[in-house]
Predicted model as a PDB file, atoms N, CA, C, CB and O in Angstrom, pLDDT in the B-factor column:
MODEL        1                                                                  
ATOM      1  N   UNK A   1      56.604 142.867 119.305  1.00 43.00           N  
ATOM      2  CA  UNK A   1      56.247 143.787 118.231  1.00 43.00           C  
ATOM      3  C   UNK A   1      57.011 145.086 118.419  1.00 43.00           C  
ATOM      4  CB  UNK A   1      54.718 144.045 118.199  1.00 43.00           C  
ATOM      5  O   UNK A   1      57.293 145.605 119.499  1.00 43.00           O  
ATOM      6  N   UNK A   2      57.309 145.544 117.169  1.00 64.00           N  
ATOM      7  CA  UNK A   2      58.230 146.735 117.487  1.00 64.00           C  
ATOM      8  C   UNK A   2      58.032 148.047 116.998  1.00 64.00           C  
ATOM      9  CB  UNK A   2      59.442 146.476 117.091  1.00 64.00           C  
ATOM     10  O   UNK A   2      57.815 148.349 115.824  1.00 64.00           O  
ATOM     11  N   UNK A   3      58.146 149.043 118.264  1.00 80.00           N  
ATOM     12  CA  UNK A   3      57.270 150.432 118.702  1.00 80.00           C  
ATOM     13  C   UNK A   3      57.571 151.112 116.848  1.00 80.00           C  
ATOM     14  CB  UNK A   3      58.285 151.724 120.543  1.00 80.00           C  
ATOM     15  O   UNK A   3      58.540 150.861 116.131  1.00 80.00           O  
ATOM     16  N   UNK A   4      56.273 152.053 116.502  1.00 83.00           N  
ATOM     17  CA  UNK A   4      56.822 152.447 115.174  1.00 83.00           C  
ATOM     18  C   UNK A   4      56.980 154.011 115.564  1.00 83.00           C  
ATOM     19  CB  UNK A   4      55.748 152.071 113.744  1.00 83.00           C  
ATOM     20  O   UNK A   4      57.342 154.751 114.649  1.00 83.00           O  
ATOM     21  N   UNK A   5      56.804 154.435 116.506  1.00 86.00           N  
ATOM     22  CA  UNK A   5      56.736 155.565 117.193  1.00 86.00           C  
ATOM     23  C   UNK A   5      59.038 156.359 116.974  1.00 86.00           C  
ATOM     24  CB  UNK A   5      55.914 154.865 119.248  1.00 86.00           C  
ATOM     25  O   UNK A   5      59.674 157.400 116.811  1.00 86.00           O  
ATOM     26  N   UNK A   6      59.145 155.502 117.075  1.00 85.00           N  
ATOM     27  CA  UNK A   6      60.856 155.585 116.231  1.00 85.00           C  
ATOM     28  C   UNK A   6      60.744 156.103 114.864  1.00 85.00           C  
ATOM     29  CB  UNK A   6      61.701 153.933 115.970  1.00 85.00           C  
ATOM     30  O   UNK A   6      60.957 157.261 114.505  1.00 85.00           O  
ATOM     31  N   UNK A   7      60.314 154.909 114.004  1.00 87.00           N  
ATOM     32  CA  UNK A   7      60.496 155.427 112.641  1.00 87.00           C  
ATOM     33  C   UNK A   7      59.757 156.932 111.979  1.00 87.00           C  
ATOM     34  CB  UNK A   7      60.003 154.250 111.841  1.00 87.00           C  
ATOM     35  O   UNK A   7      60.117 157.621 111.025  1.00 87.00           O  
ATOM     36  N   UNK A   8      59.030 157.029 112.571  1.00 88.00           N  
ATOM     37  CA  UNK A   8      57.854 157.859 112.200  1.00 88.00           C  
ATOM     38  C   UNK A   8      58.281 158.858 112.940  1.00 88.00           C  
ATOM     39  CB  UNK A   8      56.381 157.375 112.482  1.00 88.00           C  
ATOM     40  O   UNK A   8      57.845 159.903 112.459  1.00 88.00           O  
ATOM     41  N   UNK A   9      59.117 159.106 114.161  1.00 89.00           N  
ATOM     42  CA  UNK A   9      59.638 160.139 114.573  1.00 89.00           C  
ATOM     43  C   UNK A   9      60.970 160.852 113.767  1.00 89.00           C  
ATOM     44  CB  UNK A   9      59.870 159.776 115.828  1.00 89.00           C  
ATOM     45  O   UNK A   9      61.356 162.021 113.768  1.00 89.00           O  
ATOM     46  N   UNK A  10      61.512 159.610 113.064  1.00 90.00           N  
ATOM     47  CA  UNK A  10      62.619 159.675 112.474  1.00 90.00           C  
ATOM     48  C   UNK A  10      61.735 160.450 111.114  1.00 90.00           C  
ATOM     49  CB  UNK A  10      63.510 158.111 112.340  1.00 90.00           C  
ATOM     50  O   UNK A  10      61.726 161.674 111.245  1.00 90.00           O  
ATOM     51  N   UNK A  11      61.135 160.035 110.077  1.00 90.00           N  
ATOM     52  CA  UNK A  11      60.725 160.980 109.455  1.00 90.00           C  
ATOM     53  C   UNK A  11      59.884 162.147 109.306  1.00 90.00           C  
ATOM     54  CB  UNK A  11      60.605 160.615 108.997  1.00 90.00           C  
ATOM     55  O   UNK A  11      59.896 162.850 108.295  1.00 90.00           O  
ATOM     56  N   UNK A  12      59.096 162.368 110.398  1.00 92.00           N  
ATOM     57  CA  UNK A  12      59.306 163.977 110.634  1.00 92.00           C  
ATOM     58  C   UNK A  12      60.350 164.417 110.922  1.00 92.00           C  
ATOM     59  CB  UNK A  12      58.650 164.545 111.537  1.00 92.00           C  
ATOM     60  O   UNK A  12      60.245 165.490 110.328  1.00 92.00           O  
ATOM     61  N   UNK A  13      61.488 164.454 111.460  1.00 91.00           N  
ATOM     62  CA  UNK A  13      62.658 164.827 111.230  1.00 91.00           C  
ATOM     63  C   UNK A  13      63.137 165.060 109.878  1.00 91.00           C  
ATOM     64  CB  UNK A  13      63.326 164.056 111.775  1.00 91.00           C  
ATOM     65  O   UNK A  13      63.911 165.978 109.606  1.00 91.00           O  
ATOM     66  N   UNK A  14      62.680 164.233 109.030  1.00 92.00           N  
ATOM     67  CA  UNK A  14      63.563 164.481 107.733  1.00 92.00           C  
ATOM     68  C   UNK A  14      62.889 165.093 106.644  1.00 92.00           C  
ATOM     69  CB  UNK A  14      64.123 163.221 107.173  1.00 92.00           C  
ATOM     70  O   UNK A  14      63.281 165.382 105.514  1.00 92.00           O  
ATOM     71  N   UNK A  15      61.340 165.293 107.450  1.00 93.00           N  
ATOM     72  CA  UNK A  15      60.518 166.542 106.571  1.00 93.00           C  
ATOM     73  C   UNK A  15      60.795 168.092 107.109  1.00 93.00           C  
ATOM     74  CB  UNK A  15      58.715 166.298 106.725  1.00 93.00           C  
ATOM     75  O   UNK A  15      60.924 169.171 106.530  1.00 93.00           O  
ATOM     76  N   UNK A  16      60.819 167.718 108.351  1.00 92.00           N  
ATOM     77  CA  UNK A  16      61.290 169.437 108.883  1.00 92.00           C  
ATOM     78  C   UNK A  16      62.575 169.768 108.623  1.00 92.00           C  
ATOM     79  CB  UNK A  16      61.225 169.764 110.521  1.00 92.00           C  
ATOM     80  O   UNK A  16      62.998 170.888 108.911  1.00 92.00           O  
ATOM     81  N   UNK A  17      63.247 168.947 108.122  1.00 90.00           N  
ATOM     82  CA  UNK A  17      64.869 169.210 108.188  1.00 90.00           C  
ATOM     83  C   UNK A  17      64.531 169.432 106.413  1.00 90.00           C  
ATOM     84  CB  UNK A  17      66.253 167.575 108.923  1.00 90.00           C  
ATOM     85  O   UNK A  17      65.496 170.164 106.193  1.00 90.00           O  
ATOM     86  N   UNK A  18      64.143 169.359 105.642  1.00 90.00           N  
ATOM     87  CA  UNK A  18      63.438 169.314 104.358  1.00 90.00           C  
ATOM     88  C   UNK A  18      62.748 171.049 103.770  1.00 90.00           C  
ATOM     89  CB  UNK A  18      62.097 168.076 104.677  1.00 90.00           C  
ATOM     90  O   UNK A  18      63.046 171.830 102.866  1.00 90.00           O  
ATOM     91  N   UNK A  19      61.806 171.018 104.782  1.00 91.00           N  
ATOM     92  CA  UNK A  19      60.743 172.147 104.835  1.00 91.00           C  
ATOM     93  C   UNK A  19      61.833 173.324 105.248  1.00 91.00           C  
ATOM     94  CB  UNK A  19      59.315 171.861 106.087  1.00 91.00           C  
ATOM     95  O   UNK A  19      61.991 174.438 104.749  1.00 91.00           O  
ATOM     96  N   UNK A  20      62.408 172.786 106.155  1.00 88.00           N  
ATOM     97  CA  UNK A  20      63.162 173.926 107.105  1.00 88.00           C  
ATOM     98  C   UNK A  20      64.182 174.957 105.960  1.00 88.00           C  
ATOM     99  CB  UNK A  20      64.371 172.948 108.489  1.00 88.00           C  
ATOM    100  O   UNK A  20      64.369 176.171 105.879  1.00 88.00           O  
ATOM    101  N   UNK A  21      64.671 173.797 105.204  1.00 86.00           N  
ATOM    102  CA  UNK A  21      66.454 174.059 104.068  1.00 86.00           C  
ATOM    103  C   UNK A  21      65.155 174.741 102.845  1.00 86.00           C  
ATOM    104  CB  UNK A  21      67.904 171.709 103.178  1.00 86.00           C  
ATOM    105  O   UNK A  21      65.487 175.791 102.295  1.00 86.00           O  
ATOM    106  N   UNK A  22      63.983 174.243 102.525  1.00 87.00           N  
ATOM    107  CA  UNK A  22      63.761 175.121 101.106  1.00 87.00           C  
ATOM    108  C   UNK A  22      63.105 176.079 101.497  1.00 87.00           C  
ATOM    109  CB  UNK A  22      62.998 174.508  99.877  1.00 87.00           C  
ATOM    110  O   UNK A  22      62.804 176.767 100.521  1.00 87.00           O  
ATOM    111  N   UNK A  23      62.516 176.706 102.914  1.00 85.00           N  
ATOM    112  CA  UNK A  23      62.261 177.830 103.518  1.00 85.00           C  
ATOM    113  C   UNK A  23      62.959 178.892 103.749  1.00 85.00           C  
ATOM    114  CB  UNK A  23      61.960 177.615 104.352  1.00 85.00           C  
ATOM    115  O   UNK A  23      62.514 180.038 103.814  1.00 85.00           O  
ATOM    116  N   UNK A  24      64.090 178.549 103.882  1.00 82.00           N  
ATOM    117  CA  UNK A  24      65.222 179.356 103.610  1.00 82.00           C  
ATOM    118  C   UNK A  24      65.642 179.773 102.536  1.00 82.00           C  
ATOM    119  CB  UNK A  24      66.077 178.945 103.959  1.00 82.00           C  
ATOM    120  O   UNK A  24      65.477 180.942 102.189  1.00 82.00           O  
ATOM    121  N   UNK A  25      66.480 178.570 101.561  1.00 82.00           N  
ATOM    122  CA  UNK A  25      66.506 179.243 100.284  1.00 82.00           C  
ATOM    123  C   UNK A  25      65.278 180.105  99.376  1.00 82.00           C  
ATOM    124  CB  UNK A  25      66.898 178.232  99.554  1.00 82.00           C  
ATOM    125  O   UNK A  25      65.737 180.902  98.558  1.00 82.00           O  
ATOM    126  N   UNK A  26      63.706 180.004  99.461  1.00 82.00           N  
ATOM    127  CA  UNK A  26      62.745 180.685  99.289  1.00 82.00           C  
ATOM    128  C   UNK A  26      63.209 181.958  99.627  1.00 82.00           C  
ATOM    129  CB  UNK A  26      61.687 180.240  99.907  1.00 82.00           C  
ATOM    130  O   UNK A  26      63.477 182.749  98.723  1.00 82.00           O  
ATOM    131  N   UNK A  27      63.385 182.369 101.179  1.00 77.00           N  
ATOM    132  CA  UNK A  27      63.175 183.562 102.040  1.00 77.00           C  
ATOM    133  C   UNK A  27      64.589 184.256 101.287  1.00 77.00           C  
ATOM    134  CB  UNK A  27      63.162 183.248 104.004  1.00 77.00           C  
ATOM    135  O   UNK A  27      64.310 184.895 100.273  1.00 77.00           O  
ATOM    136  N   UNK A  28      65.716 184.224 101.563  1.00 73.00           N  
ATOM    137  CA  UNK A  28      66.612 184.243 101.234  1.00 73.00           C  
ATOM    138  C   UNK A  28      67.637 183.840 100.085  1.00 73.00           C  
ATOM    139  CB  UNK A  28      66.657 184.066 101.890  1.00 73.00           C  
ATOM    140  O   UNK A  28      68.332 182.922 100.518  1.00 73.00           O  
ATOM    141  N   UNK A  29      67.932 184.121  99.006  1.00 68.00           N  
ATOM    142  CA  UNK A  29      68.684 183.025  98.045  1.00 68.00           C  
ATOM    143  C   UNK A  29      70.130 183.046  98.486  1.00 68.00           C  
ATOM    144  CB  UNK A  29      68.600 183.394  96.328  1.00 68.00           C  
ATOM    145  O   UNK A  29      70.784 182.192  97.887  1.00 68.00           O  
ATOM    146  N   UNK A  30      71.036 183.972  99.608  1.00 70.00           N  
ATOM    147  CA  UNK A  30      72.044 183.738  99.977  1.00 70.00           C  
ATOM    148  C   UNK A  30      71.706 183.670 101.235  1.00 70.00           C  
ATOM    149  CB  UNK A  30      72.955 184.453  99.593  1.00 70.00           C  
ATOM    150  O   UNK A  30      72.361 184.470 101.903  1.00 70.00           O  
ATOM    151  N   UNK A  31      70.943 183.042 101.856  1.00 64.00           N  
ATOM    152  CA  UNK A  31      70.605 182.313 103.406  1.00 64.00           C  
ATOM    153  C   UNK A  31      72.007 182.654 104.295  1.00 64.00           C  
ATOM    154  CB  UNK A  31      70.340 180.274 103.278  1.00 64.00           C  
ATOM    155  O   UNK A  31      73.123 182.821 103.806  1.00 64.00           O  
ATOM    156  N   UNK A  32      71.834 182.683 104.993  1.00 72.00           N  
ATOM    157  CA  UNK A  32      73.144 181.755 106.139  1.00 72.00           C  
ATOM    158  C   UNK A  32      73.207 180.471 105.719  1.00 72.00           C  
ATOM    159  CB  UNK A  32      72.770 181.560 107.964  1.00 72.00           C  
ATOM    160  O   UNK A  32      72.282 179.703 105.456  1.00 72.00           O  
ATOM    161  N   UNK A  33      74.211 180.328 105.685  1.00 75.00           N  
ATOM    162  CA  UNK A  33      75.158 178.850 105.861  1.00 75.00           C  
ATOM    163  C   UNK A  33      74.665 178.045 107.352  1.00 75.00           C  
ATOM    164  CB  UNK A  33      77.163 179.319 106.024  1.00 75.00           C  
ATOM    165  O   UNK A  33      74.036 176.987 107.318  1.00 75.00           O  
ATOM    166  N   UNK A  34      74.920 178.486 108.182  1.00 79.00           N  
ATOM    167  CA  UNK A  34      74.462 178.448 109.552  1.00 79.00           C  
ATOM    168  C   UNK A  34      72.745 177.081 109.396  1.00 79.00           C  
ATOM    169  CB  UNK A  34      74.035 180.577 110.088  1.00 79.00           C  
ATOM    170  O   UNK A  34      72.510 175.873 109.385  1.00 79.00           O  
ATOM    171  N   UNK A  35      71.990 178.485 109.306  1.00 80.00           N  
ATOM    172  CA  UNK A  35      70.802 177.596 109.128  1.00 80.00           C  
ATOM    173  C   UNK A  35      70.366 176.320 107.640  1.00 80.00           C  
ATOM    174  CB  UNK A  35      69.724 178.766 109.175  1.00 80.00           C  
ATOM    175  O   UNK A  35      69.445 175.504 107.628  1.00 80.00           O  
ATOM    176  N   UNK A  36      71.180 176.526 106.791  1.00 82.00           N  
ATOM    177  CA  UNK A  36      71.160 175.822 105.942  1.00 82.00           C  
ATOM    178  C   UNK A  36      72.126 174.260 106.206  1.00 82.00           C  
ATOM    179  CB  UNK A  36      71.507 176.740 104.902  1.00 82.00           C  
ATOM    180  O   UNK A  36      71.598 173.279 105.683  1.00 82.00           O  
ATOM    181  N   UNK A  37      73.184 174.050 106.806  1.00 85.00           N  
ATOM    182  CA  UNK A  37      74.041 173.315 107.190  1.00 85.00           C  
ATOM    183  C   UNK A  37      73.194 173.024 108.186  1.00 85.00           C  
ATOM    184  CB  UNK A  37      75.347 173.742 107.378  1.00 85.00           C  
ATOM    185  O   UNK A  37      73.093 171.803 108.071  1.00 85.00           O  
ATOM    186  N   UNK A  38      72.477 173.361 109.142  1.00 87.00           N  
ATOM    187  CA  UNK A  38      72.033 172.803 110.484  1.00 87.00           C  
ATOM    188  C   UNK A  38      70.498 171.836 109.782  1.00 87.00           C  
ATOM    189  CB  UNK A  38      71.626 174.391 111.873  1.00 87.00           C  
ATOM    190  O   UNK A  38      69.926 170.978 110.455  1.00 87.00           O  
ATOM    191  N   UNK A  39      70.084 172.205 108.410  1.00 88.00           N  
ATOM    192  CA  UNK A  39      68.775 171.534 107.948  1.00 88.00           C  
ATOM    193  C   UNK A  39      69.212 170.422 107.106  1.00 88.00           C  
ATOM    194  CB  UNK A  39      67.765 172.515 107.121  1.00 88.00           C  
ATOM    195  O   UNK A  39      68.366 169.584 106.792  1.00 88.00           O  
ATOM    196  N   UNK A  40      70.534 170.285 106.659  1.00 89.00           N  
ATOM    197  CA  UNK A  40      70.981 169.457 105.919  1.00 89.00           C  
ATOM    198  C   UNK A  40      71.169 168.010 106.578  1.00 89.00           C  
ATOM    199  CB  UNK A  40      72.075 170.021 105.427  1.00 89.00           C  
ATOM    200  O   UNK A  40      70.812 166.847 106.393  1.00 89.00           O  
ATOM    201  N   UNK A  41      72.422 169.247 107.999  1.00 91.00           N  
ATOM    202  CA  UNK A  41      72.457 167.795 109.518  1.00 91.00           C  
ATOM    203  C   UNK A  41      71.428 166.892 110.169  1.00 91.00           C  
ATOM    204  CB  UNK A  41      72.784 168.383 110.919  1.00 91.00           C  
ATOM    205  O   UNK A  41      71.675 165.802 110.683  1.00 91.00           O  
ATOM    206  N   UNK A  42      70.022 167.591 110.067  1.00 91.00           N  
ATOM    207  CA  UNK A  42      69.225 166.849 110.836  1.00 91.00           C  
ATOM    208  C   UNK A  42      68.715 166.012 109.434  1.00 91.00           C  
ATOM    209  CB  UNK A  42      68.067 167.761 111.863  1.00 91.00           C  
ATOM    210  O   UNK A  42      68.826 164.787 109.458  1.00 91.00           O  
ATOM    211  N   UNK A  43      68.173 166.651 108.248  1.00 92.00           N  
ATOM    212  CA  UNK A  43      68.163 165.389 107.371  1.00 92.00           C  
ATOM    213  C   UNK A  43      68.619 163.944 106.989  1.00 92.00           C  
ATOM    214  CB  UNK A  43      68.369 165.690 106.735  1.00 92.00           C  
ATOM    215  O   UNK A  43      68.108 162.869 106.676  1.00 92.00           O  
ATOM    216  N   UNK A  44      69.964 164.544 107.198  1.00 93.00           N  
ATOM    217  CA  UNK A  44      71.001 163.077 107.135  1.00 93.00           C  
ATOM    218  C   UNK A  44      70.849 162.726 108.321  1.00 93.00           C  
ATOM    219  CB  UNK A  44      72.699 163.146 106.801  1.00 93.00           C  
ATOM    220  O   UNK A  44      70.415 161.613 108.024  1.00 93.00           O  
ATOM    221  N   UNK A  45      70.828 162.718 109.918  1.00 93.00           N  
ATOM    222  CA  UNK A  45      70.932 162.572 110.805  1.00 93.00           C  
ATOM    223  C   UNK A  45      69.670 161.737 111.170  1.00 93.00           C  
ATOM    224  CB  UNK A  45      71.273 163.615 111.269  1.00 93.00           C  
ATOM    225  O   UNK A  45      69.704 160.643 111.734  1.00 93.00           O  
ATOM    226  N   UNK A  46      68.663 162.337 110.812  1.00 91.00           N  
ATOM    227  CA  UNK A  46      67.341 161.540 110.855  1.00 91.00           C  
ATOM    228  C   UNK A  46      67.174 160.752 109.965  1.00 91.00           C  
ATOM    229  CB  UNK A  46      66.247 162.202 110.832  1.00 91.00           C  
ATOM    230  O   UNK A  46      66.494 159.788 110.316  1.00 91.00           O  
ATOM    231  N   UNK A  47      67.663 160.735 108.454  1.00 90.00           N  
ATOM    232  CA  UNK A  47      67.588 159.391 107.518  1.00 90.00           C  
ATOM    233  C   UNK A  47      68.203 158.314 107.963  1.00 90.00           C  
ATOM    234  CB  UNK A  47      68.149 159.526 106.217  1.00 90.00           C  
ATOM    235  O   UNK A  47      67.728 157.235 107.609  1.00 90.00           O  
ATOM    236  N   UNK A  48      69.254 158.315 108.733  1.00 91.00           N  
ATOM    237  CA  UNK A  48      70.268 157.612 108.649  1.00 91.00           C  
ATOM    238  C   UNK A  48      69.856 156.835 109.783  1.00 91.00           C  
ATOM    239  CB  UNK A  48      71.568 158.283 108.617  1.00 91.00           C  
ATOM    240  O   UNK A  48      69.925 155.627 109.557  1.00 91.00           O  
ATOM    241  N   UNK A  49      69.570 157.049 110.590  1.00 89.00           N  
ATOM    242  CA  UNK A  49      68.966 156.968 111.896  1.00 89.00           C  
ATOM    243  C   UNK A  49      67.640 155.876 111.865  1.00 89.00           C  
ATOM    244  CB  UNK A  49      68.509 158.531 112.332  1.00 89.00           C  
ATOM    245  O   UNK A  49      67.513 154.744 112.331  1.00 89.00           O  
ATOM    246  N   UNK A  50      66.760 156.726 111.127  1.00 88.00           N  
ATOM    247  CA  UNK A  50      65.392 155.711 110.132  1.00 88.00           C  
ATOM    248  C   UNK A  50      66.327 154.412 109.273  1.00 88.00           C  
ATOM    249  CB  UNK A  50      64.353 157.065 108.443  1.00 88.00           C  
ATOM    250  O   UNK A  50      66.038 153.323 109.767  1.00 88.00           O  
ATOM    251  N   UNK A  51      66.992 154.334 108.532  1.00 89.00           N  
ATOM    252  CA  UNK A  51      67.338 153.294 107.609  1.00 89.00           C  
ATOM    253  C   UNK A  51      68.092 152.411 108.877  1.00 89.00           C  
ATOM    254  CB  UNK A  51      68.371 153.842 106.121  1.00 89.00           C  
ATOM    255  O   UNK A  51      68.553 151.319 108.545  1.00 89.00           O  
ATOM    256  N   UNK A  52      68.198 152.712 109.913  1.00 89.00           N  
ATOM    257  CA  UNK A  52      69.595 151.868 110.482  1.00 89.00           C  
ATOM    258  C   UNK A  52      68.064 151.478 111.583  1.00 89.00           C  
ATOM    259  CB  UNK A  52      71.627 153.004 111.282  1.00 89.00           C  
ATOM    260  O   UNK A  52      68.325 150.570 112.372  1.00 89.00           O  
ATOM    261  N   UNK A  53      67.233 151.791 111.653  1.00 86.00           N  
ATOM    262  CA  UNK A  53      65.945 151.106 112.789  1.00 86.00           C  
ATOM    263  C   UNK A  53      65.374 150.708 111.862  1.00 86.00           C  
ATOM    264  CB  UNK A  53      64.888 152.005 113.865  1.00 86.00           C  
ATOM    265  O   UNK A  53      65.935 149.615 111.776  1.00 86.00           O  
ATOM    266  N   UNK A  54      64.298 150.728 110.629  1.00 85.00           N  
ATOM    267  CA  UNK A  54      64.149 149.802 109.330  1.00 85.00           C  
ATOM    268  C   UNK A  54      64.828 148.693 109.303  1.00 85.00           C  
ATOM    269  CB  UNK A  54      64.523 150.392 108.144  1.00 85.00           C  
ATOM    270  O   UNK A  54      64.399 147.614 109.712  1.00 85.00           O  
ATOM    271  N   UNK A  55      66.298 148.956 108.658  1.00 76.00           N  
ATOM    272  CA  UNK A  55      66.773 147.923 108.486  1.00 76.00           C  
ATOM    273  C   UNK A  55      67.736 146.954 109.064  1.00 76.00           C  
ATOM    274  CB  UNK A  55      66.967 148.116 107.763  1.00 76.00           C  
ATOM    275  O   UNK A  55      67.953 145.884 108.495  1.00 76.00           O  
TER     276      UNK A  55                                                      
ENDMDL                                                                          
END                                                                             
């Protein structure tokens, strides 16, 4: 049987990487690049990550 403790780690990742990018644009409407590029990376990074242990 296989641990789900992966997938489910994988998408909190892709809610905080989520929460993180429209917290910013909220706070800020010309944010850093910096922190906006680093919320984008872990999104894709953690989706991609989830779809490739899924599937």
């Amino acid at each position: 049987m296989e641990s789900l403790l992966l997938p489910i780690l994988y998408l909190v990742g892709v809610l905080y990487g989520l929460i993180t990018f429209f917290k910013e644009m909220k706070k800020r409407p010309n944010a850093s690049k910096n922190y906006l590029g680093l919320s984008v990376a872990i999104v894709v990074c953690c989706g991609t990550a989830f779809i490739m242990t899924v599937g």
